[in-house]
Structures are given as C-alpha cells and as structure tokens.
C-alpha positions as CSV (number, residue, x, y, z in Angstrom):
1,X,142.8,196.2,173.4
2,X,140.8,193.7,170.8
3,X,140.8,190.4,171.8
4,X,142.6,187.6,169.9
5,X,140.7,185.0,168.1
6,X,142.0,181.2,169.2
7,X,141.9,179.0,165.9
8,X,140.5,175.8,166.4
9,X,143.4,173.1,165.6
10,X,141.7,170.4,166.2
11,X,139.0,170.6,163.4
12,X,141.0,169.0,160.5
13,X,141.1,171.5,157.5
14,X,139.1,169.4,154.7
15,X,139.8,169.2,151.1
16,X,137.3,166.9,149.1
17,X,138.2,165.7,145.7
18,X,137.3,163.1,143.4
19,X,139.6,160.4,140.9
20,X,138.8,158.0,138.6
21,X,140.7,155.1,137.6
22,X,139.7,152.6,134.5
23,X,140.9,149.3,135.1
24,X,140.8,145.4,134.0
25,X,140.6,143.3,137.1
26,X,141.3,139.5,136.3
27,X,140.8,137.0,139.1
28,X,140.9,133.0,139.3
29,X,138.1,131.7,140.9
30,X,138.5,128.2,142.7
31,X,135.7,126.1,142.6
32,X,136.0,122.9,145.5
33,X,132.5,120.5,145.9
34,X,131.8,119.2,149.3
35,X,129.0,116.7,150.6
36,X,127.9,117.2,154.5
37,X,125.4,115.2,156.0
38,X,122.7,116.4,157.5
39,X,120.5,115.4,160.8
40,X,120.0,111.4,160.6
41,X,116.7,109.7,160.8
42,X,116.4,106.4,162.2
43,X,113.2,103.9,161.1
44,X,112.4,100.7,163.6
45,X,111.3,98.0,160.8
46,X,109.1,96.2,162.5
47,X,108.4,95.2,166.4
48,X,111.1,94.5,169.0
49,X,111.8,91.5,170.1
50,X,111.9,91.2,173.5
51,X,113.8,88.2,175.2
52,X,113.7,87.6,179.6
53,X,116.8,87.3,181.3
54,X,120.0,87.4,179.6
55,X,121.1,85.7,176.1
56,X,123.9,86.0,173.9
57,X,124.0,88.8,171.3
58,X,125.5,87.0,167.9
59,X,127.5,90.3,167.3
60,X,128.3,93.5,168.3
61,X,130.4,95.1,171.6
62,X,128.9,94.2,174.8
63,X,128.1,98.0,176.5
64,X,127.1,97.9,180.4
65,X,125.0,95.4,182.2
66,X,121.7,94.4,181.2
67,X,118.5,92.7,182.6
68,X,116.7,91.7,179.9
69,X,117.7,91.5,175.6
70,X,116.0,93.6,173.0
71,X,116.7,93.2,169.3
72,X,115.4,95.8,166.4
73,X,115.9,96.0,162.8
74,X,116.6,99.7,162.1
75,X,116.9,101.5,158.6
76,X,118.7,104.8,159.0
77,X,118.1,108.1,156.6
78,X,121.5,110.0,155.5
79,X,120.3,113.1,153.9
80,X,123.8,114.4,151.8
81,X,123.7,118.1,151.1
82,X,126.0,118.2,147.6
83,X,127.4,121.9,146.7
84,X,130.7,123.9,145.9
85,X,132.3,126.6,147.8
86,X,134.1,129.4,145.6
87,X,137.0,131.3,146.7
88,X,139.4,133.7,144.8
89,X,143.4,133.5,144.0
90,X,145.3,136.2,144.0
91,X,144.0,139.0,141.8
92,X,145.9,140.6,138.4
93,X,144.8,144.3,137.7
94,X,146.0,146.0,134.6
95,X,145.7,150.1,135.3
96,X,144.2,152.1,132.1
97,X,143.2,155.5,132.4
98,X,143.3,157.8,135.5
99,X,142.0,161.0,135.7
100,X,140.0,163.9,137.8
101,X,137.2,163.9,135.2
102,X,134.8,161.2,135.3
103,X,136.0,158.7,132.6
104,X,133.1,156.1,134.2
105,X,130.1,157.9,133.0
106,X,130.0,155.9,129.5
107,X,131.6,152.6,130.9
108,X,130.6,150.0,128.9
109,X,128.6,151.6,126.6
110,X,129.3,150.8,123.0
111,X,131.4,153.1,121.0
C-alpha cells in the first residue's frame, strides 16, 4: 500500500502581486523657533580680593560659615543656540488613479 503524502500546513501558500496608486498628499507643516542655552563659561576679571577674618558682604544670601572673605568680579558667557523645530498636522490625500499596471513609471515627467 503507497504511502500518503502529509501536506505541510504550516508553510503559508504565497501570492505576490503588485498595485499602484497615484495620489496628491497635502500636509501642513508647523514651524515653532526655540533658543536653548548651551554650557556657560565663567571669566574672573581681575584678582581676588582676599580679606582675614570675617566682614560683611554688602549683598547677597549668606550660605554656610566662613573663615575668611573672598570677593571676585566675574563675567559669564551664555552661548544661545537659535533654531526651529518642524512637525506635521494632520495630512489630506486626494486618491487619483489605482491600477495593477505601473502608472508611476512616467511620474512627473512632462506630457
């Protein structure tokens, strides 16, 4: 008695084929500028001065205890990175032609 031959059912049977669809895509684009900082650079300007003991500050928050008083003139570097950022509404597509031969070969091209 012939054996009998056990299909395979878990190959999936495949059927390629290929569509074409012409369209016009139309999509508002939202343009929104930012400015970041970047790392800061601080300058002394000139030498500290250096005072023994304590002494009043003329301003600023006193921080923490301290043994002796240091002033310094500082001028600080900001670099500001300007730009925009661009991100997409919602999109409008108006559906042309569909078809199963290729009407994208001469896209574009003049008629």
């Amino acid at each position: 008695m012939p054996e009998k031959t056990i299909l395979d059912t878990e190959t999936p049977v495949v059927c390629p084929a290929t569509a074409y669809q012409s369209a016009t895509v139309c999509v508002p684009i939202t343009v929104t500028p930012y400015a970041k900082t970047g790392t800061t650079e601080t300058v002394c300007c000139g030498a500290p001065t250096v005072v023994a003991g304590e002494s009043k500050c003329s301003s600023g928050t006193k921080n923490g205890s301290c043994v002796f008083t240091i002033t310094q003139d500082i001028c600080v570097t900001v670099p500001v990175e300007f730009g925009a950022t661009a991100l997409p509404s919602d999109y409008y597509v108006t559906c042309n032609d569909a078809s199963a031969t290729d009407i994208c070969e001469d896209c574009g091209s003049a008629e």
